[in-house]
C-alpha positions in Angstrom: 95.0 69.0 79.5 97.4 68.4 81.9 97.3 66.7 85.4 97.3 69.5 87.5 94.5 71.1 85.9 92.4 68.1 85.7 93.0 67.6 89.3 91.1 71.0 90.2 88.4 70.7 87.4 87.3 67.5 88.6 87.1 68.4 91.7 86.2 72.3 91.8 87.4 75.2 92.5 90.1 75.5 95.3 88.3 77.4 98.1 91.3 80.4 99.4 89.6 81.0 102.6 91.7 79.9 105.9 89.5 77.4 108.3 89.0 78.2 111.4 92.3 77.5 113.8 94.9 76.7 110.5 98.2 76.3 111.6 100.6 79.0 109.5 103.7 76.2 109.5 103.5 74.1 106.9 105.7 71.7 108.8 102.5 70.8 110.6 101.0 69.5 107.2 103.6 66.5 107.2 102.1 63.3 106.6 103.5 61.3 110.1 105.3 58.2 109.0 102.7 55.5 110.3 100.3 57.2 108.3 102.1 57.0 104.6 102.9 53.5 105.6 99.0 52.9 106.1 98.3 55.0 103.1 101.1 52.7 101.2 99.6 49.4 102.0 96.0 50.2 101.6 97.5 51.1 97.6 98.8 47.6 97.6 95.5 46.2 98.7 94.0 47.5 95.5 95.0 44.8 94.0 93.8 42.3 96.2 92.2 39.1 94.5 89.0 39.9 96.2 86.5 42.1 95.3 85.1 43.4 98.9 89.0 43.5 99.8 89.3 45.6 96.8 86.6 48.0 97.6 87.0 48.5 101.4 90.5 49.2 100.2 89.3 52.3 98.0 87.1 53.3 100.5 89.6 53.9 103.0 91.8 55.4 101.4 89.1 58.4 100.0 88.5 59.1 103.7 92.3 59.6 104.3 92.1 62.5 101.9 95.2 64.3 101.5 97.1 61.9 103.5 97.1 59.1 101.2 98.0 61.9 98.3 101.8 60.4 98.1 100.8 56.7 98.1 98.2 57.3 95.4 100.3 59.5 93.3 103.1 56.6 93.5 100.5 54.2 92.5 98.6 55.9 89.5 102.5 56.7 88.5 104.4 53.1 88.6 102.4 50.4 90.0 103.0 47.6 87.9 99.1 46.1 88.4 97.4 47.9 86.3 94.0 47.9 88.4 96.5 49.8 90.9 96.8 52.1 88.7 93.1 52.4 87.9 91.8 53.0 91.3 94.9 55.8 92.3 94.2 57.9 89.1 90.7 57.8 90.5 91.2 58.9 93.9 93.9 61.2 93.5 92.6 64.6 92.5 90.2 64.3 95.2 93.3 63.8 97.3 95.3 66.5 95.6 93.0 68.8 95.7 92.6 68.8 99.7 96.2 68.8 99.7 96.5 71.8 97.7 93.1 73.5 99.9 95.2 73.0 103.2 98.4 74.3 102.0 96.3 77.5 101.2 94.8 77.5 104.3 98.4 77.4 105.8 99.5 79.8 103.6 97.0 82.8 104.7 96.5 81.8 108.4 100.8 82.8 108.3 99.3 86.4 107.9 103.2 87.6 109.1 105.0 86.1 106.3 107.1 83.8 108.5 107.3 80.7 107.0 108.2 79.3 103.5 105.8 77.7 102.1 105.8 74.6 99.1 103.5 76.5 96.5 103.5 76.7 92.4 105.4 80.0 91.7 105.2 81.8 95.6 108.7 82.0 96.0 109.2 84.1 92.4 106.3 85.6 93.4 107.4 87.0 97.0 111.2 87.9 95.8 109.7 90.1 92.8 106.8 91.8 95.0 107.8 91.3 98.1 106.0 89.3 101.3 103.0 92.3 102.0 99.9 91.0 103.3 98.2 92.7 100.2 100.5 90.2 97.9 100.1 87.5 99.5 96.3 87.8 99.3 96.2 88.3 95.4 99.0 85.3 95.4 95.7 82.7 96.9 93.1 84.6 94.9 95.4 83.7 91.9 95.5 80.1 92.8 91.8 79.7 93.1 92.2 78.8 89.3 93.6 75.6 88.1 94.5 77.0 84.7 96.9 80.0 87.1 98.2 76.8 89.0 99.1 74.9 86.4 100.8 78.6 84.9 102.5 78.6 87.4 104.1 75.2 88.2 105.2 75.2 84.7 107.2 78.4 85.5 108.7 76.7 88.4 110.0 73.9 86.1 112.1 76.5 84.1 112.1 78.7 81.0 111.1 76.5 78.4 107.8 74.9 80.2 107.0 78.3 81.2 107.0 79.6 77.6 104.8 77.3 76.8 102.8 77.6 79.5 102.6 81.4 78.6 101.4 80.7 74.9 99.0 78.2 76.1 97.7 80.7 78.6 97.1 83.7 76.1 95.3 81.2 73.7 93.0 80.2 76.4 92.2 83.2 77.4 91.6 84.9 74.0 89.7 82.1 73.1 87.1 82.4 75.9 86.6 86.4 74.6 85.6 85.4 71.6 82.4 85.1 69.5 81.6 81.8 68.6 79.2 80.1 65.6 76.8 77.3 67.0 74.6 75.0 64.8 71.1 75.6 64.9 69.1 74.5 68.0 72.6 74.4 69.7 73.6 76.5 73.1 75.2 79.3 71.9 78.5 80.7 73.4 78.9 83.5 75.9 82.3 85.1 75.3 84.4 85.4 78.8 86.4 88.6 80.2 89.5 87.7 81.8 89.3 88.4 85.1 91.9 90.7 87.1 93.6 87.5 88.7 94.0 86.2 85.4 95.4 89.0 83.7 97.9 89.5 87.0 98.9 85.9 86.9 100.0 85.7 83.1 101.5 89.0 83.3 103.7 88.3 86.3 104.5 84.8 84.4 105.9 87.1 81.3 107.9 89.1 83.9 109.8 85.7 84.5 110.1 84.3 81.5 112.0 85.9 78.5 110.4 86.3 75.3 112.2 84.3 72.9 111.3 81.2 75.1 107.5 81.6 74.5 106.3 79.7 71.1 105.6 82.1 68.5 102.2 81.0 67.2 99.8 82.6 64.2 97.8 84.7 66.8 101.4 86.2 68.4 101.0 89.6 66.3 98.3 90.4 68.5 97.9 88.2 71.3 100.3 88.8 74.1 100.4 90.6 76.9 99.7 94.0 75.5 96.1 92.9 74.7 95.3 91.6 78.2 96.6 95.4 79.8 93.7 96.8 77.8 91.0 94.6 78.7 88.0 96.2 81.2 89.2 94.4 84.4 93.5 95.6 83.7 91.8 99.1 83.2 89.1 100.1 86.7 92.5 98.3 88.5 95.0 101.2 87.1 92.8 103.6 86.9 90.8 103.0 90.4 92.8 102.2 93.7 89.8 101.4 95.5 89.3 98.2 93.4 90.8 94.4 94.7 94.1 93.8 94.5 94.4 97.3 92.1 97.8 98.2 94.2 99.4 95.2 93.8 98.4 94.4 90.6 99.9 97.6 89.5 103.3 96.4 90.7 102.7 93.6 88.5 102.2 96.0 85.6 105.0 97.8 86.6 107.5 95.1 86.3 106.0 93.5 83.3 106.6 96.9 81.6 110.1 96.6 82.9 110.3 93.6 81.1 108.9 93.3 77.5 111.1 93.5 75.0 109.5 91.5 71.7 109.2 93.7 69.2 105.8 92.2 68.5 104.6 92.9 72.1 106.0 96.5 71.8 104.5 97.5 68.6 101.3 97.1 70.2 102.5 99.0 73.4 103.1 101.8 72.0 99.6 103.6 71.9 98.9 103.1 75.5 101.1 106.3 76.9 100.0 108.9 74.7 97.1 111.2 75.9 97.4 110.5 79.2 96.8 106.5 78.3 96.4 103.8 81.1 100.4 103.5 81.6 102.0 107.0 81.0 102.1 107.5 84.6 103.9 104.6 85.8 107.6 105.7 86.3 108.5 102.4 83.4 106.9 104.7 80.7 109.7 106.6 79.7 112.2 103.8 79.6 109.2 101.6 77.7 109.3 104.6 74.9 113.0 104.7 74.7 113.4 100.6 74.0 110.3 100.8 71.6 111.8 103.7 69.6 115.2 102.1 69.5 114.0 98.1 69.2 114.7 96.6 65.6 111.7 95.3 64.6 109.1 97.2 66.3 106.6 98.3 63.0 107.6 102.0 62.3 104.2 103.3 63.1 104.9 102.1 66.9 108.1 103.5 66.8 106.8 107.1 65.9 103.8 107.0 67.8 106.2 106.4 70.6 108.3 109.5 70.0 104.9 111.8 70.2 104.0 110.1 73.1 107.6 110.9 74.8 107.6 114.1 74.2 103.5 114.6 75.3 104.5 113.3 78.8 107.9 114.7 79.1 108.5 117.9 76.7 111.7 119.2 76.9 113.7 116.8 79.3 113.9 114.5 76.2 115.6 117.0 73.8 118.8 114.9 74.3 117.1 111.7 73.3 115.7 113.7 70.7 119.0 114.9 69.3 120.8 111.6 69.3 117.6 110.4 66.8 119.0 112.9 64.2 121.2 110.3 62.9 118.4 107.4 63.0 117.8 107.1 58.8 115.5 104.5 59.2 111.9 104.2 57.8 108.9 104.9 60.2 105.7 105.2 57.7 104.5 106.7 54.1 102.6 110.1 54.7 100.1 110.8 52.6 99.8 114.8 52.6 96.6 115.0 50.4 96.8 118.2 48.3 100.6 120.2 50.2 102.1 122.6 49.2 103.3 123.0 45.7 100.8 120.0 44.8 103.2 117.4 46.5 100.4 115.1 47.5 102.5 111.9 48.1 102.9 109.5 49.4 106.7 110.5 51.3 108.8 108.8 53.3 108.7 109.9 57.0 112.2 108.7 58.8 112.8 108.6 62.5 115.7 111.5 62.2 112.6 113.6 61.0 109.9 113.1 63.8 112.9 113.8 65.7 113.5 117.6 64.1 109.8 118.1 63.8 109.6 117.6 67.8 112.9 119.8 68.0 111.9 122.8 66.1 108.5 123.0 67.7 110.2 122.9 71.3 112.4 126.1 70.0 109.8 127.8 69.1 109.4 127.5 65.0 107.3 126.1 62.7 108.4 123.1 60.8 107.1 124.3 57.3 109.7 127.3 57.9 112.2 124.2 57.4 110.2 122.4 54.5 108.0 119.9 55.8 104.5 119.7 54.7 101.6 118.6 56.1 98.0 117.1 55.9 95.5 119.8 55.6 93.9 121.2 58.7 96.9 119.6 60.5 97.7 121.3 64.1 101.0 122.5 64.3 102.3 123.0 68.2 103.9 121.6 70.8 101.2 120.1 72.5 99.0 118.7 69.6 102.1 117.7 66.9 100.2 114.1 65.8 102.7 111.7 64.1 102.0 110.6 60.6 100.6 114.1 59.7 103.7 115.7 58.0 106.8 115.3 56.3 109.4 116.3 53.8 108.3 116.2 50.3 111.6 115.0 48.8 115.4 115.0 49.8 116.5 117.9 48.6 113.8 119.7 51.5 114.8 117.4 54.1 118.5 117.8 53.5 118.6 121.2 53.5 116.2 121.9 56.7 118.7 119.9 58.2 121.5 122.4 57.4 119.3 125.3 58.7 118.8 123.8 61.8 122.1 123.0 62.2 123.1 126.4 61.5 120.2 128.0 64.1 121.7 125.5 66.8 125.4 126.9 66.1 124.0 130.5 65.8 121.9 129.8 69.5 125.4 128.2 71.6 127.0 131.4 70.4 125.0 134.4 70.6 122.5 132.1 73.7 119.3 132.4 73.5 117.3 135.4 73.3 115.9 137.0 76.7 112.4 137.8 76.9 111.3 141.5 78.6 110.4 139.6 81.6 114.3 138.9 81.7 116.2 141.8 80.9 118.9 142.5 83.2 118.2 145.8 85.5 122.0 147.2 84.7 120.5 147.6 81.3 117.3 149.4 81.4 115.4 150.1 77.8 115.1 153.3 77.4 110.7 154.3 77.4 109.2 154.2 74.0 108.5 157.1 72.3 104.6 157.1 71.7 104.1 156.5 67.8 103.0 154.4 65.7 103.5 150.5 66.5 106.2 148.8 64.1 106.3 145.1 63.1 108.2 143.0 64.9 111.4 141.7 63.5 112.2 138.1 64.5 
């Protein structure tokens, strides 16, 4: 456990609320000179030869509070008397902790923003979300928890303390949401939500620290960020702006989105858009997609179920992306079609260039098995319910050539242009009425 942590267990949770008259500069938390030099000598009296001497000494210095923090801090650190020592490491939480409880107090009573202030992770945290009062208040509501304080001063000490800060973090936190056994006559364990402070403080710790600098432990597969997002208290926030701190918590989201890029963490992404998920509408979404579908490493699955949900929130404006995926060879899943056509059960190999085709001949119109692909039975086959892992081709000789006919209908449509519907027939060239007779088949 580390020091800062210990500090605010000991001593309780760090109360956010400003008292009454707080100062906003945080130059008028100095310590004044003749006071650290009181604070100082009191430290040395610790080690006095008498006992009462040594007591009155202690007793002093926990009235001081906060301003003796320095002296007893230098003390617990490098004193050389060992009873020094002793009695610092004893009152310095206390003293830390009021420390820490006034520069909050500071912090909100400056309700303009107009001062810097010496906090764990507030500058980051200002320059990413900028210095609204609606920030600043999840910023203290965040620091109310020693664990998010300690988060974050390890993110202030650079990349690789804040990785491991980060993996220490989602362990904790998972952890607590577990089921646990007990022995028999034992208090049994109540699993723990993260709460929306939690969630916010970890993501926006992910946003500054890249990927490859968090330790890569046996849970990583499928404890990351991804599995917070989902939890109950990530979910009323996006999907309800009435709740605390939803708004800014959603620019959290919106920048963490901006910045995952472990294959790991997108694989497990990628269900959240489609169907109208919790993050399809946040304007990340479609870039998210693009860097999960083209990511090396990302499972397959992911990757495809990334394409579907592309196309489900943006149709047609992704026919581009879509064509450039026609060279992609690379495997997404096996497709088990369960009793196809021509008793081609399977399993087949389903590549990215096909999902790709699939999504482009349903958006011009056709059907896919016109071009070979089979499906599961009682599969929907249209635009807007086309479920990846449903269909595919059942050997390459049917995928090679419904590439050809494609490519031929895509040469036939830039020459001749697309066909006009009645509703757009030009008025130079009127049809001429039908005759009444008997209606004909149409011919496609």
């Amino acid at each position: 456990m580390s020091r800062i942590r210990a500090v605010l267990l000991v001593c309780g949770a760090v109360a956010a609320v400003p008292a009454f008259g707080a100062s906003p500069n945080p130059k008028d938390l100095e310590i004044p000179a003749a006071e650290l030099s009181k604070a100082r000598e009191l430290v040395r009296r610790l080690g006095s030869e008498a006992y009462r001497e040594r007591e009155e000494a202690q007793a002093e210095l926990a009235k001081m509070g906060r301003i003796a923090r320095l002296a007893l801090v230098e003390g617990a650190m490098g004193d050389a008397d060992p009873e020094i020592r002793s009695r610092c490491s004893r009152l310095a939480p206390k003293a830390t902790a009021d420390d820490l409880k006034a520069r909050l107090e500071t912090f909100l009573a400056d309700t303009e923003g107009k001062y810097d202030h010496d906090l764990p992770g507030f500058k980051a945290f200002r320059k990413a979300l900028g210095p609204t009062h609606k920030i600043r208040e999840m910023y203290a509501e965040i620091l109310k928890s020693p664990y998010n304080l300690e988060l974050f001063s390890a993110i202030d000490k650079g990349a690789t303390e804040g990785g491991r800060a980060i993996a220490d973090r989602r362990s904790e936190m998972w952890n607590d949401m577990q089921h646990r056994p007990f022995l028999p006559g034992g208090k049994p364990f109540v699993p723990k939500q993260p709460s929306l402070t939690d969630i916010a403080a970890l993501l926006f710790a992910e946003t500054l620290v890249p990927a490859d600098h968090i330790p890569k432990n046996a849970q990583w597969l499928w404890v990351n960020g991804a599995q917070f997002v989902q939890q109950q208290a990530s979910v009323n926030a996006l999907s309800n702006s009435t709740v605390t701190h939803a708004d800014a918590y959603k620019l959290i989201v919106g920048q963490w989105l901006s910045a995952c890029s472990d294959p790991n963490e997108l694989s497990n992404l990628a269900h959240l858009f489609s169907n109208g998920g919790i993050l399809s509408k946040f304007k990340e979404a479609t870039p998210l997609l693009h860097r999960i579908i083209r990511t090396e490493g990302v499972q397959g699955y992911a990757r495809g179920q990334a394409v579907h949900s592309l196309i489900q929130n943006r149709g047609k404006e992704e026919a581009a992306f879509l064509r450039a995926l026609l060279k992609d060879d690379s495997m997404l899943q096996q497709v088990w079609l369960g009793g196809g056509l021509n008793g081609q059960q399977g399993p087949h190999n389903c590549l990215m260039k096909d999902v790709a085709l699939a999504h482009l001949i349903l958006q011009s119109g056709g059907n896919i098995k016109d071009y070979g692909y089979e499906t599961q039975q009682g599969a929907v086959i249209n635009a807007n319910q086309f479920a990846f892992g449903q269909y595919a081709f059942p050997s390459d000789e049917k995928r090679a050539a419904a590439f050809m006919k494609f490519g031929w209908k895509q040469l036939k449509d830039s020459i001749d242009g697309p066909k006009e519907s009645p509703k757009e027939t030009s008025k130079e060239t009127p049809k001429a009425a039908p005759v009444p007779t008997a209606p004909s088949p149409s011919i496609k």
